[in-house]
Every structure is written in structure tokens, then in C-alpha cells.
C-alpha positions in Angstrom: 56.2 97.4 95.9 56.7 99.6 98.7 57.4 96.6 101.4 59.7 95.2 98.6 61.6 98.6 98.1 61.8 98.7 102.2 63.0 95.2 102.8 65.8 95.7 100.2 66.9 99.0 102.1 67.2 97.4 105.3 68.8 94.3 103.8 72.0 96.9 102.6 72.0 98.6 106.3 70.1 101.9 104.7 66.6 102.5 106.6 63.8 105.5 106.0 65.7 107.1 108.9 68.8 108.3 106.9 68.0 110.6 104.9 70.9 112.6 104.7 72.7 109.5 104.2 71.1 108.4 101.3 71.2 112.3 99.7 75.0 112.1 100.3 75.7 108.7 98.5 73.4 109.9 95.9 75.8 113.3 95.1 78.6 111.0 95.9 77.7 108.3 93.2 77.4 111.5 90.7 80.6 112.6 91.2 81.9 109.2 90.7 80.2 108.3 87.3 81.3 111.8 86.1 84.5 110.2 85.6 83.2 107.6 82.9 82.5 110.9 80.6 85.1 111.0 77.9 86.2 114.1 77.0 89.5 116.2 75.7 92.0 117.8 77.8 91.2 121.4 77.6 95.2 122.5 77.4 96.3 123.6 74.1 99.0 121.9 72.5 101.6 124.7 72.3 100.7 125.5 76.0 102.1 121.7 77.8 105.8 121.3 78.5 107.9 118.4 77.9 107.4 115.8 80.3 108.6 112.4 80.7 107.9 109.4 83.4 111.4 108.3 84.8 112.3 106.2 87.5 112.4 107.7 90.7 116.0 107.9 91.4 116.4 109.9 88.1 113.4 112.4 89.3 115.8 113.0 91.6 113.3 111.1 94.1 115.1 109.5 97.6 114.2 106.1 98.3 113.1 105.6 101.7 111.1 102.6 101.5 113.1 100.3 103.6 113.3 102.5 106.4 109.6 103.4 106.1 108.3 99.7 106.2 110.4 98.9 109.1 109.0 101.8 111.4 105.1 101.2 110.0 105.4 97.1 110.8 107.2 97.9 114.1 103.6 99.8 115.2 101.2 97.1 113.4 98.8 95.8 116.2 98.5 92.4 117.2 96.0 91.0 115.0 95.3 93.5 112.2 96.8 93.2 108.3 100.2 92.0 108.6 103.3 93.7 107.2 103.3 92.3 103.8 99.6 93.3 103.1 99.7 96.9 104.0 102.8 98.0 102.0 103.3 97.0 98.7 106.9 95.4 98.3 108.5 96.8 95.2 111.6 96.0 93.1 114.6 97.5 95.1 113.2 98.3 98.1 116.1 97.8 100.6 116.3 96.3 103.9 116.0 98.5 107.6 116.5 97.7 110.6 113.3 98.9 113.1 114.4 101.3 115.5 113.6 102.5 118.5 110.7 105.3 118.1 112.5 109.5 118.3 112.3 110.4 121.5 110.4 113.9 121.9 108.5 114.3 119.0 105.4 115.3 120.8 107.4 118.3 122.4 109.8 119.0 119.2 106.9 119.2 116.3 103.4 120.0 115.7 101.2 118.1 113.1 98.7 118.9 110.6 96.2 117.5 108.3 95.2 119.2 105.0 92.2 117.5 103.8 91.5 116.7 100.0 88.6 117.4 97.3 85.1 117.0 98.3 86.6 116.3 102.4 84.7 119.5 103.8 81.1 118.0 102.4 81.6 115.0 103.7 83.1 115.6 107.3 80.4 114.9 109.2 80.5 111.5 108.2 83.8 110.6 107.8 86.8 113.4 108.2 90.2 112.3 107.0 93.0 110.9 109.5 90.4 111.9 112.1 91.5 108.0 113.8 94.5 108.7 113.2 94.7 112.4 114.9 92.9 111.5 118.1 95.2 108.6 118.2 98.4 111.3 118.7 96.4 113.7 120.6 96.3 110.8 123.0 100.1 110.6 122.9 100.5 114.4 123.7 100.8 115.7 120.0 99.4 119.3 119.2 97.4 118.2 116.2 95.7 120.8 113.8 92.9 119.6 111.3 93.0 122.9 108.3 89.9 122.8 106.9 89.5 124.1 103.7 86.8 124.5 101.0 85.2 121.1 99.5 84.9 122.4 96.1 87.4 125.3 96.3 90.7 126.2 93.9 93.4 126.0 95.0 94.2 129.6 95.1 91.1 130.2 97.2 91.9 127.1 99.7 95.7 128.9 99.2 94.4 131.5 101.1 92.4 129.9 103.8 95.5 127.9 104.5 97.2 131.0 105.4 94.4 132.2 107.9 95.0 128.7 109.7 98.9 129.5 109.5 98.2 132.6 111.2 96.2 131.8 113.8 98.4 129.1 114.8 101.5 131.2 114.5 101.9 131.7 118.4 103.5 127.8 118.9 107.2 127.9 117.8 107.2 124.5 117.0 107.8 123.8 113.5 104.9 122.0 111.5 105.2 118.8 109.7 102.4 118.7 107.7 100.4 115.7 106.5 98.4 116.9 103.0 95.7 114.3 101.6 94.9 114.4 97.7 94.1 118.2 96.6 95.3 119.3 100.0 98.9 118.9 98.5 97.8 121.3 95.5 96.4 123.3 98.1 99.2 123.2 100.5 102.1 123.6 97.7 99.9 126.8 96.3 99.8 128.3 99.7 103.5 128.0 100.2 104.1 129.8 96.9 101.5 132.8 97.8 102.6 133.0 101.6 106.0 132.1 102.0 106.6 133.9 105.4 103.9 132.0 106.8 104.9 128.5 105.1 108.2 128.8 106.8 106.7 127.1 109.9 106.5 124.1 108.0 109.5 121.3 108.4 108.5 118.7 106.1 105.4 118.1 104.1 103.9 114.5 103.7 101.6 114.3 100.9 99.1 111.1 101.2 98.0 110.2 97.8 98.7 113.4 97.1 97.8 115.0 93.5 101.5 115.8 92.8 100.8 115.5 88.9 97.0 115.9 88.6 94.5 112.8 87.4 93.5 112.0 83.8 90.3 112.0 85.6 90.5 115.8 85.8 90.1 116.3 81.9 87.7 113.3 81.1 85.1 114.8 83.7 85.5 118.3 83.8 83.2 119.4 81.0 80.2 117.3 82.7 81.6 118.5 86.4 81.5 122.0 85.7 78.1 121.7 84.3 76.5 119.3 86.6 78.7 118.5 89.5 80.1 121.7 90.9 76.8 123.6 91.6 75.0 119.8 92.8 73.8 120.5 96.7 76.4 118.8 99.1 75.9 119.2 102.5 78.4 121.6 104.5 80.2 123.0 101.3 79.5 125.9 98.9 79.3 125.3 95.0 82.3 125.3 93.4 82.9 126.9 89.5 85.2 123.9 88.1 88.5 126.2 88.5 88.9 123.0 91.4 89.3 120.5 88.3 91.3 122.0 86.3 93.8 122.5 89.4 93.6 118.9 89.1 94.2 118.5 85.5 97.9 117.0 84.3 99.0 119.7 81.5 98.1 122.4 84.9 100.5 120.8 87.6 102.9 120.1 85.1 102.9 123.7 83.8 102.8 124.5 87.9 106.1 122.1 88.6 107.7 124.1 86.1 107.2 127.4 87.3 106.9 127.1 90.8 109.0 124.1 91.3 112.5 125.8 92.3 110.8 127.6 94.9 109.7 124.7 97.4 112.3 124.0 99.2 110.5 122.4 102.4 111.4 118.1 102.1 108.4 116.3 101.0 107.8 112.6 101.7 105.5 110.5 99.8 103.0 108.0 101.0 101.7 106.3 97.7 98.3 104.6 97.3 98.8 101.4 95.3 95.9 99.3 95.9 95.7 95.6 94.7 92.5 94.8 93.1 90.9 93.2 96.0 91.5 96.0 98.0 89.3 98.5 95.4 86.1 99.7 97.4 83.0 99.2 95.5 82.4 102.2 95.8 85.5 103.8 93.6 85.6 100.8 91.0 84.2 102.9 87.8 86.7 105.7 87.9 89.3 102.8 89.0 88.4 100.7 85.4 88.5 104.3 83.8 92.2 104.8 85.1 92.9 101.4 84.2 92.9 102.1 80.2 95.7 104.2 81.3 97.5 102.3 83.7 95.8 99.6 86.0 98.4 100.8 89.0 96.0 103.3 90.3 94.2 104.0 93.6 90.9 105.1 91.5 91.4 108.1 91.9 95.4 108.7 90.4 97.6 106.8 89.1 100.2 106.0 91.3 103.2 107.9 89.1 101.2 110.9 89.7 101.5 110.5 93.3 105.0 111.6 93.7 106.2 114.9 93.6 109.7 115.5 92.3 112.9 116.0 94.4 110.8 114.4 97.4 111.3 111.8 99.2 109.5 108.1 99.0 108.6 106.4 102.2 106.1 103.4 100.5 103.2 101.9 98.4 100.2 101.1 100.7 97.5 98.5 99.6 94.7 100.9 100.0 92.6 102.5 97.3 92.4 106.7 97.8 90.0 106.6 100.0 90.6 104.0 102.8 94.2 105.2 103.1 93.1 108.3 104.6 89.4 108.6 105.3 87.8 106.4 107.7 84.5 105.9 106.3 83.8 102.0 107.2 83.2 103.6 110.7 82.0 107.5 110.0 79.1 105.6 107.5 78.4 102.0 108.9 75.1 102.1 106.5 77.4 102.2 103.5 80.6 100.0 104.8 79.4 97.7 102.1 80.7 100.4 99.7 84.2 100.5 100.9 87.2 98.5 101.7 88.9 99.8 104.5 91.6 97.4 106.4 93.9 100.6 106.2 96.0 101.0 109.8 95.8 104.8 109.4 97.9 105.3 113.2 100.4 102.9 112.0 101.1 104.9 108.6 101.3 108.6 110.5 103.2 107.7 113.2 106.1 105.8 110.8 105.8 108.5 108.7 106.9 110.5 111.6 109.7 109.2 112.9 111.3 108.5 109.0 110.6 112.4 108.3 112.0 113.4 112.0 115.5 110.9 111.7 115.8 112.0 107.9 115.5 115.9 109.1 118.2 115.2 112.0 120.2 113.7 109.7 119.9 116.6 107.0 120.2 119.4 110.1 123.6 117.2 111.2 125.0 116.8 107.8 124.4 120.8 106.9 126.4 121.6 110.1 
């Protein structure tokens, strides 16, 4: 039984020898299947506003597809996923001409990447954009990586945000920021508590961000709070379940409403719209559970949810919510066989980029 139990470990790429490894997809595959757990939004009804889904234009949401696609397919590689299969084509997207990359970025901006929900835990094994932020580093960018808590609220990561703010507060270039998931919650908190240090920022761009939350949030906070947030991770502290309901949809609405007004800073959005192929093994329960809701989700969100309002939409990528940011194929080659990850992560930032440093130009030249 033994020999058999061995065999069937090394057959999946998992040996005696990884530990750790098998610990982590353990707590991993936890969190996942608390997202099959029905249960009720814990919102009263008297407490949700109004809300409706409209199309973008009439969220007063810029289309900037066109010119988005033509500056990501302008950096594809040579033999990788071609144009058409990393960004979704959508009803009126309109046609860009490529241009030549901005000149000066590198000296004109810094970057920096807010990592999402359970991202401190597991950064030993895979650490979001990390590909992606060597890959500019290499091209002379100051890049900044702000950690904040795996399993902390926003108001907590809020304020850890602002110690990163500080401390990098000497460089008078402004930031454009690049926040993954919960980072946006995080990041959009912090620039409500601290708004002398959010001034630094010059654009935001939120990667599958959680703009509106996840139905996912209610179904599995009960079971979460109870189970999941105390579970040993590696490399993170408990959490207390405040980190769900952040995440819940009757909270960001209520947030949006309150707090809206006040964000002035453009933000771009990079959706995660995954075609079915493209879902990893590894997300494909909470992905089915999204489905009875809307089947255009990334497993994670669906992908309304991923746009904030007033922002600006650069494109629908054909990754699921993990592979668009997190490159875990090659942080946890035992466990590739769980994901799908064909995601050119480079390609995405840098078009990203130059869209959000020609649209700023354009805003700076237009105000003057």
C-alpha cells in the first residue's frame, strides 16, 4: 500500500521530499472548497444600496480596449499565445494603431505591485508579477513589491500600505501602481485613510481587481471564519474573517458609495475573463460555484465585478485569477498539473504602461 501510495506521488511530480509543498496545497485545497459552502449574505436588507449592472460606457467607464490590445500584441514574443488568444475580443472593441513604445518611462515613473488575498502565504512559492517585475527592473524601472498581510482587512493592510508609502517617499517620481485582487480593496482603503501619502500615486491599475467584491465572499465566510482564517499557512498570521467581508458585495458597494467621490487618481482595468479551457484545475470548484451566477468568471469574480466605476478599461485577458498574475507553473513545478498558466504577464504590464502613460499625457495636455 505504501509502494502504491509512493508510486502515485511521484507519478503527479509530488515526492516524500516536499513536505511543505504538500502542507501548502493541502490549506490551499481548503480554502478553495470553502467556496462550495452555501450560505446567506450577512448584510441586512435595509443596510444595501441600490445597485444596478450597466454597460460600461453608462458607468461612466472609458473604453480603451483597442489601444490596449495594440500595445500588448506589439510586445507578444515570437512563439508564445498569439494576439487573439490572450485578449478576449469583445463587441465594440475598436481598432488602434500600435505605436511606438513612450520614451522615458523608466526615468518619468516608478511601479508597484500590491499583491492580493492569501499572496503573503504563499510567496515563497509563487509571488505575484514577480516575472513580470524582474522583467522591468532589467529595463531600468524602480520597481517596488508592497507586501501586505495574507489574511489581513483592509483597514490593517490600509495601514501597512502607508508605511511602504513612507519609506519610499524620498523618489519624486510619481507611482503608477499595479494592485492584484484584494490589493485594490487594500490600495483604494489606503488612499481614503492617507491621502497625503496616496498623492504619489499617478494612476492605479487594478488586475482582476475586487472592485465590487465576489458572491464567493458571503457563500464561504461563515465556514472561513470558523475554519479557514485561524488554519496554519506558512509566512502569514491568522486572520479574524473581517478579510471576507471586505470582500463581500453589499460591503464595496456600501464602500463605492461613501468613499467613491473621493478617488480621484485614473484607474485602468485589466479584466480576467478566462475561457473554459483556460480554467486551472486547480480553481474549477469555486469557478462552477460562480457559474450559477454568471459563467463569465475567472473563479474567483465575476468579471462585472472587476471594474471599478469612472475607470478606465484597457482589456479581457484569457486567464483565470490566478495565472493572470501569479506565476505558479514555475514557483511550484510539483503542482503545474494544477494550473493553467500560458499568461504573458511582461507583455500585459508593459502595455498597460504605455496606455496609462499616453492617456495621462493626454489628460495633463488637455487640462492645460
Amino acid at each position: 500500500m505504501r509502494l502504491r501510495r509512493a508510486r502515485r506521488r511521484r507519478l503527479h511530480g509530488i515526492s516524500e521530499e516536499t513536505p511543505l509543498i504538500r502542507k501548502t496545497l493541502t490549506a490551499g485545497a481548503l480554502i478553495m472548497l470553502t467556496a462550495c459552502a452555501s450560505g446567506e449574505s450577512l448584510g441586512r436588507r435595509d443596510a444595501i444600496p441600490p445597485y444596478t449592472i450597466v454597460a460600461i460606457r453608462d458607468a461612466g467607464v472609458r473604453d480603451l480596449r483597442g489601444e490596449f490590445r495594440a500595445a500588448v500584441c506589439a510586445r507578444l514574443e515570437t512563439g508564445g499565445p498569439g494576439c487573439e488568444d490572450v485578449l478576449l475580443r469583445l463587441a465594440g472593441e475598436s481598432v488602434a494603431t500600435a505605436l511606438p513604445p513612450v520614451e522615458g518611462l523608466a526615468e518619468r515613473y516608478r511601479v508597484a505591485f500590491v499583491p492580493g488575498l492569501f499572496s503573503e502565504c504563499f510567496e515563497d512559492f509563487a509571488r505575484p508579477f514577480a516575472d513580470a517585475q524582474a522583467d522591468l527592473q532589467a529595463k531600468g524601472f524602480s520597481v517596488d513589491y508592497f507586501q501586505v498581510a495574507g489574511r489581513g482587512s483592509s483597514a490593517r493592510n490600509a495601514a501597512r500600505l502607508a508605511e511602504h508609502f513612507r519609506a519610499t517617499a524620498d523618489d519624486p517620481r510619481p507611482l503608477i501602481v499595479f494592485a492584484y485582487s484584494k490589493g485594490l480593496v487594500d490600495l483604494l482603503e489606503f488612499m481614503v485613510r492617507s491621502p497625503d501619502e496616496a498623492r504619489e500615486i499617478a494612476a492605479v491599475v487594478t488586475v482582476a481587481g475586487a472592485a465590487n467584491g465576489s458572491p464567493l465572499a458571503d457563500q464561504m465566510h461563515a465556514v472561513y471564519r470558523a475554519v479557514g482564517a485561524a488554519f496554519p499557512l506558512p509566512n502569514c498570521a491568522p486572520g479574524t474573517g473581517e478579510e471576507l467581508v471586505d470582500l463581500q458585495p453589499d460591503t464595496r458597494i456600501a464602500w463605492w458609495q461613501q468613499h467613491g467621490e473621493s478617488i480621484t487618481v485614473p484607474i485602468f482595468a485589466i479584466v480576467a475573463a478566462p475561457e473554459p479551457d483556460r480554467i486551472s484545475p486547480a480553481t474549477r470548484a469555486s469557478y462552477r460555484q460562480l457559474a450559477k451566477v454568471d459563467v463569465r468568471n475567472d473563479g474567483k469574480l465575476l468579471w462585472q465585478d472587476q471594474i471599478p466605476p469612472r475607470s478606465h478599461l484597457l482589456g479581457y485577458v484569457n486567464a483565470d485569477h490566478w495565472s493572470i498574475a501569479v506565476p505558479v507553473a514555475t514557483g511550484m513545478p510539483k503542482a503545474s498539473f494544477l494550473f493553467r498558466d500560458e499568461t504573458p504577464r511582461t507583455a500585459l504590464v508593459a502595455g498597460a504602461l504605455d496606455v496609462v502613460a499616453r492617456t495621462l499625457a493626454d489628460s495633463a495636455a488637455g487640462g492645460s
